[in-house]
N, C-alpha and C positions, 0 to 999 in steps of 0.2 A: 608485638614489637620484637623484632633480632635481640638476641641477648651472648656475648661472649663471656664466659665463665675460665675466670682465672684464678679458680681454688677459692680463694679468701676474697677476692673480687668478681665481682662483676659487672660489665660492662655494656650499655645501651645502644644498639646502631642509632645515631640520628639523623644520618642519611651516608651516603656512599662515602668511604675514609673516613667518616668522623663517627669515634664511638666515647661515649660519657659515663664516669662513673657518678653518678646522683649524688647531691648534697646530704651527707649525711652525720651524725655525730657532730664532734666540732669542728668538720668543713665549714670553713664560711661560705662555697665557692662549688661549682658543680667543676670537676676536672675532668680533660677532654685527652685525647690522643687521636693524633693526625695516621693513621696506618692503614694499608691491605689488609687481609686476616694473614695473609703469608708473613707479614713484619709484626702483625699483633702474636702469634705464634713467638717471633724470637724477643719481641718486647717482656712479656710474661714469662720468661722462663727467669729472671733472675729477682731482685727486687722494685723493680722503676717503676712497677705500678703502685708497690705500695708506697715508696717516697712520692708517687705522683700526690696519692689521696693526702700522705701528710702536708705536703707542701701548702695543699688548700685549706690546712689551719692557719699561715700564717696573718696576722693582722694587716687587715687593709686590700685584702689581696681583692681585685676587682676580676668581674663577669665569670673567668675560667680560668684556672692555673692548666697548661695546658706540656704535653709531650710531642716531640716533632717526632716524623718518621723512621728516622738514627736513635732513638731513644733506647738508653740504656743504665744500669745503676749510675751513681755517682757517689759523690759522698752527702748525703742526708736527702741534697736536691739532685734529679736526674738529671747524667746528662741527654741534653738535646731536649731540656726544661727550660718551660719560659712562663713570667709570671709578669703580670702588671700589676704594681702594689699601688697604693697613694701615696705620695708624696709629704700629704699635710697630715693625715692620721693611720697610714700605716707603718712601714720597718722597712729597714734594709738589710740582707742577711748575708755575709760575707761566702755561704756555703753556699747559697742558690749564685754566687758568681762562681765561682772554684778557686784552686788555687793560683793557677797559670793564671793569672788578670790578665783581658784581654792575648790570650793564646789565639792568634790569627792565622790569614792568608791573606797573599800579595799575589798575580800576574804580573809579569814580566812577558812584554811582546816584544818577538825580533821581527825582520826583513828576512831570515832564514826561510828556511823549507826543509823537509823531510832530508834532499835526495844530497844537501848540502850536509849533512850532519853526517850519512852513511859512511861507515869506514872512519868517522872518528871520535865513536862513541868511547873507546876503551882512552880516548887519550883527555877527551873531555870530563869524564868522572874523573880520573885521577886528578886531574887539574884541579876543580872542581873542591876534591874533599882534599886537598891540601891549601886551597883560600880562604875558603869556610870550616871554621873550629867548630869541630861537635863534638858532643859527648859530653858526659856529668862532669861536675864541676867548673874551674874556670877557664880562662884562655877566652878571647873576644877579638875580632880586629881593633877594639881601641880600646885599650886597657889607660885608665885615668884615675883622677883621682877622686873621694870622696865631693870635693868641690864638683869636679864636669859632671857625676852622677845628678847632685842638685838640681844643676843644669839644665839635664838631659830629662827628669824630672817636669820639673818647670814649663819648659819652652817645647819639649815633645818633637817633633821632626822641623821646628824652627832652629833647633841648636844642630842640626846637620846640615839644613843651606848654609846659619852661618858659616860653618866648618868647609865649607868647600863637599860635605857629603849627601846633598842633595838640591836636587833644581825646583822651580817654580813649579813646574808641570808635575814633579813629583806630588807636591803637596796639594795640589790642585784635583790629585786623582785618588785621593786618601782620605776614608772616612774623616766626618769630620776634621777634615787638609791637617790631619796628623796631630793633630792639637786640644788637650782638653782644657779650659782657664779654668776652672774649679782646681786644678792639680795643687798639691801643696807641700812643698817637699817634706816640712818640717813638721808634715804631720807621718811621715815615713821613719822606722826606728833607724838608728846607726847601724845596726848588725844587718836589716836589709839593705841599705847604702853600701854598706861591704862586700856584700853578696854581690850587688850588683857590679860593682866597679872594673870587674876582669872578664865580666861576659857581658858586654856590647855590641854585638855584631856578631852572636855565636846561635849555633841550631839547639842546643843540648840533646839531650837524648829522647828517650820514648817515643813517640810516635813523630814527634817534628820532625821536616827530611827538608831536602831541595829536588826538585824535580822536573829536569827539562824534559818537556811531551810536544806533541804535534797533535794538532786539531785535525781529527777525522771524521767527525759529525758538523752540520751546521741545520739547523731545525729553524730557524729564524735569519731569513741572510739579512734581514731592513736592520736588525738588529744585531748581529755577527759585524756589519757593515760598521754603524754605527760606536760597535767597541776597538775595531781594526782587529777583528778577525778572516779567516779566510783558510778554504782546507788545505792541510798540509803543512802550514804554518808552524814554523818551531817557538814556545813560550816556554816560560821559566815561573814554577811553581815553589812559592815560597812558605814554609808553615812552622812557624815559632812563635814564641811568646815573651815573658819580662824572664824568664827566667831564676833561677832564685831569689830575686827580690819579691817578684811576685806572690810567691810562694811562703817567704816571712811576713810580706803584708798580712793576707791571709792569715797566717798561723797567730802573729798579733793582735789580729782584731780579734780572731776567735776568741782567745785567750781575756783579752777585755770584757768583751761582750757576754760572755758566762758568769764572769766574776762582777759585773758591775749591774749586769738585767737579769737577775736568776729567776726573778717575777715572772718575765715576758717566757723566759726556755721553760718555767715548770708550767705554764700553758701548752706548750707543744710534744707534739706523740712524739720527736726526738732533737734531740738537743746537739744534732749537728747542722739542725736548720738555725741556731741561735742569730739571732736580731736583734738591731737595738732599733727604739720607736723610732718614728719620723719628728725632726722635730728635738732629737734627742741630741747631748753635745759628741756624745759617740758616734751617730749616725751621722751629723758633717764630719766629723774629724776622719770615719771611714771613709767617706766617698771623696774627702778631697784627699786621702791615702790613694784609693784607688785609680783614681784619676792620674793621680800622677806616676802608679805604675800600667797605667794605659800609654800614657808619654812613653814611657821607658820600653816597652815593646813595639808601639811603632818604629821607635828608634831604632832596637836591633834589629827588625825587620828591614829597616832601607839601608843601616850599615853593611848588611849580607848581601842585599840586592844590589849594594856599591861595588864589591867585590866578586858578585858574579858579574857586572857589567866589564872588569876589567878583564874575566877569563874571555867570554867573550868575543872582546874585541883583539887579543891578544892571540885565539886561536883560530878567529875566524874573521873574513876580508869584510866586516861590520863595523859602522860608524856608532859611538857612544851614544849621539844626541837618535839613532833611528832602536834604542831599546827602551823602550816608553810603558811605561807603569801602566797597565789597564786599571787597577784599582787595588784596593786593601780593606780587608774588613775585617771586623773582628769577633771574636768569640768569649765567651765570659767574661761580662761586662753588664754594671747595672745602669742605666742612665736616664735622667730626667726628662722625659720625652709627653706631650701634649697629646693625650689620646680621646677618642670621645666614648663616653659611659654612659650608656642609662640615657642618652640625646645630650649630655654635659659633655664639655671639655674639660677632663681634670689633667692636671701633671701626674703624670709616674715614675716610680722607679722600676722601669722594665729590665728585671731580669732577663740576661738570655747565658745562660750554662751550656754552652756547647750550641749554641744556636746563633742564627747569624740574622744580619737584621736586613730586609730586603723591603725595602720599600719601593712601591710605584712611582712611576710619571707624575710632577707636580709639585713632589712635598719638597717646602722651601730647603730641606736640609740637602737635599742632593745638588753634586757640582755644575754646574754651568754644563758640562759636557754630555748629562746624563739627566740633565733637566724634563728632557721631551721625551727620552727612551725608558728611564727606570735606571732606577741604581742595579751596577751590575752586583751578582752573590756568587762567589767564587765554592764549589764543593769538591774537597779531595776523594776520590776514591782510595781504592789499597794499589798496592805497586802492579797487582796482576790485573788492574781493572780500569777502566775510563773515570776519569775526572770530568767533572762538566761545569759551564757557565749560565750562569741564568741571569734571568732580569726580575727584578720584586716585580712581586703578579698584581692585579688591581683586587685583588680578595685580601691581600694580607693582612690592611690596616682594619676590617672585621674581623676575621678568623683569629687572628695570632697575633695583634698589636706589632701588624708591621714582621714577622718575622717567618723563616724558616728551617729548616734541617742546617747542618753544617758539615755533613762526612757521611761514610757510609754505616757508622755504627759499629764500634765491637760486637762478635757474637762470644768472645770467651775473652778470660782474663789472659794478662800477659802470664802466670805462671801457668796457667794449663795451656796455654799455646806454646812457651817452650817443653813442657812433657809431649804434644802433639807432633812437635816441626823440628826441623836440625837445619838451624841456623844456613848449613853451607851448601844442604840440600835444595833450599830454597833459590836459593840467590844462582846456583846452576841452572836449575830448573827454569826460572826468570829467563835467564841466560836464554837457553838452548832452545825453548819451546817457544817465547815469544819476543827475542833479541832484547831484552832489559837488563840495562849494566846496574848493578846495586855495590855498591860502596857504603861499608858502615865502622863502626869502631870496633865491633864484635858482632861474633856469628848470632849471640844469644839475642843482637837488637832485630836481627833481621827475622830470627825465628818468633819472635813477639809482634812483628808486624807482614807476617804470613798473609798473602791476600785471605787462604781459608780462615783465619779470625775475625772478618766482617762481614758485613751482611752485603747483601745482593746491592752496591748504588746505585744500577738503574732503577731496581723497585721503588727506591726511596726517593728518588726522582719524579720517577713516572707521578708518585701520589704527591708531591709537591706542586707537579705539571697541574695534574687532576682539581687538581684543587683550587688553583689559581693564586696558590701565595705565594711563587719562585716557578716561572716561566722559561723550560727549556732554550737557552741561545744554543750553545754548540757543545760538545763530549769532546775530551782530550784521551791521551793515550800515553804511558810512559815511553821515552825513550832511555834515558840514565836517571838515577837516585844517589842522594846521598842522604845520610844518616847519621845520628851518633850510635 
């Protein structure tokens, strides 16, 4: 048998991309990673394999706790880690979602083309990062009050049609149509309520941007077709998340969760994977937490996409109703989902940490539009690199309970990428070498999201492809960025 050695680990081929580290100590659970040796090379160099193996002490966890192709540290659980717990006798761990709940992406399709944009790239960025707020802290296009947060909570991308900020067809094109009913506002603290209330419709900072590209690949035209793709095409790439609420959610439950299950953490090799059982009054009061800041980053996500619809049509001879949502999905997110085990159908809570959920043709969950094709899975690359669309492969719901990569992976931290890059050399360089206008709040965000700080996305692709869990549709290409 192939064996990869990663120091203190070791790892089994079990057939091409897929390597195991064996059930051992108290795994309950063989852990897997989806990789090349060229990404198992930058997966091992940090810690995500060893949070991989811990992960698979968590109770309940079924078949394989497993690592997508982008895989890299996180906090306790990897990102671009996906786990299917049980529902009825396992946990839910607030660290295997992260903190950005539900931190996603949205497509945005125009009527545009490549040769329509040329020559007004310089005037569309700036437009562009003066409609959309980014950057740390607050500022939102709808700054409201404690009450609309509730709301916004609550009812998820239904309190933006009401509002006049969003159509039918939006919600029709959005993971579960934007909306989770588990949500609960009042299981949400005030101080995250607060947070959220002036960042509604804002990118923040880190790695979240806005990003109009043009489709220069199409690998699947039946399918290209069927999303309203087509080469040369200009789309609008949107990637944010709840924002600081999200982020106190998190911080909140953690904080319960330590302090009220110290039983269940002094079971686990580390106590950033802390959990409360299934079952348990923490483990609803978290997930209808979460839920309902899954609401609240849908929402910021179509309040952005509302106001890039208005740049837009404002700077170019485009009609509002022909800029149509291809779709929205999300990233850290635990959710209740019917998988089969062992030849049973059990409920899970499928963790996905930086991983996206791509399921095939068929499953009742996907929209009317995408019934016969497969739910589309949207992947950002870095600003130097192609971003691609895919379709859930017919392997998922084996391999990955339904899921795949999300991004192209960091290969280094933001502080050693700004020792690496100079913020303004980049963003010239961008410029000059391959025409991409980059707009951020500071030099230092753009030298943190350096193309060289991630990993190769086609590789990461390619072994998605290979695999059959996320099914190459088409590669996009930056044309302008914004940033906090």
């Amino acid at each position: 048998m192939t064996t990869y050695d990663a120091g203190e680990v070791t790892l089994e081929k079990i057939r091409e991309y897929v390597w195991e580290i064996p059930q051992q100590g108290g795994m309950r659970v063989p852990a897997r990673v989806l990789a090349s040796e060229k990404l198992l090379d930058e997966i091992s160099d940090d810690k995500t394999l060893e949070q991989l193996k811990n992960s698979a002490h968590l109770p309940g966890v079924r078949k394989h706790a497993l690592c997508m192709p982008d895989g890299h540290q996180g906090y306790g659980f990897p990102v671009g880690g996906v786990a299917g717990i049980d529902a009825e006798d396992g946990c839910i761990s607030p660290g295997a979602v992260g903190y950005d709940i539900n931190c996603g992406v949205r497509m945005l399709t125009t009527p545009l083309e490549y040769d329509d944009v040329q020559g007004h790239e310089e005037e569309l960025v700036n437009r562009l990062f003066e409609a959309v707020p980014s950057g740390l802290g607050g500022g939102g296009v709808y700054e409201g009050t404690v009450e609309d947060v509730e709301a916004i909570l609550e009812r998820g991308m239904d309190w933006a049609l009401e509002n006049g900020l969003a159509t039918e067809s939006d919600l029709e094109h959005c993971e579960d149509e934007g909306y989770r009913p588990e949500a609960d506002a009042s299981a949400v603290s005030e101080k995250a309520k607060n947070r959220g209330k002036t960042q509604v419709g804002s990118l923040g900072s880190g790695n979240h941007f806005l990003e109009v590209q043009r489709v220069t690949d199409v690998y699947r035209e039946d399918v290209a077709r069927e999303f309203g793709l087509e080469p040369d095409q200009i789309v609008v790439l949107i990637h944010c998340g709840s924002r600081g609420l999200g982020h106190q959610v998190c911080t909140d439950y953690l904080r319960k969760i330590e302090q009220t299950h110290g039983d269940l953490l002094a079971e686990l090799p580390d106590k950033e994977l802390a959990a409360a059982p299934a079952g348990s009054e923490l483990a609803d009061e978290y997930y209808r937490a979460m839920c309902a800041a899954i609401n609240f980053a849908w929402t910021n996500r179509q309040l952005v996409m509302d106001r890039t619809r208005d740049v837009l049509t404002d700077v170019f001879d485009v009609a509002r109703t022909d800029l149509e949502l291809l779709y929205d999905v999300a990233h850290n997110i635990a959710k209740k989902e019917v998988h089969t085990v062992d030849g049973e159908d059990r409920e899970l809570y499928v963790h996905r940490k930086g991983a996206t959920r791509a399921f095939p043709a068929g499953r009742p969950e996907l929209p009317p539009a995408y019934a016969d094709v497969g739910q589309p899975v949207i992947i950002p690359g870095s600003m130097g690199a192609g971003s691609y669309v895919l379709r859930g492969g017919e392997r998922s719901m084996d391999e990955t309970f339904g899921s795949t990569a999300h991004g192209a992976g960091r290969l280094m931290s933001r502080t050693q990428a700004k020792q690496e890059f100079w913020g303004e050399d980049v963003r010239d360089d961008l410029r000059e070498r391959q025409q991409v206008y980059v707009k951020a709040q500071s030099g230092a965000t753009v030298a943190e999201e350096a193309p060289g700080v991630y990993k190769d996305v086609d590789e990461v692709i390619r072994v998605s492809d290979a695999l059959g869990i996320g099914e190459r549709v088409a590669r996009t290409f930056p044309v302008c960025n914004i940033k906090g």
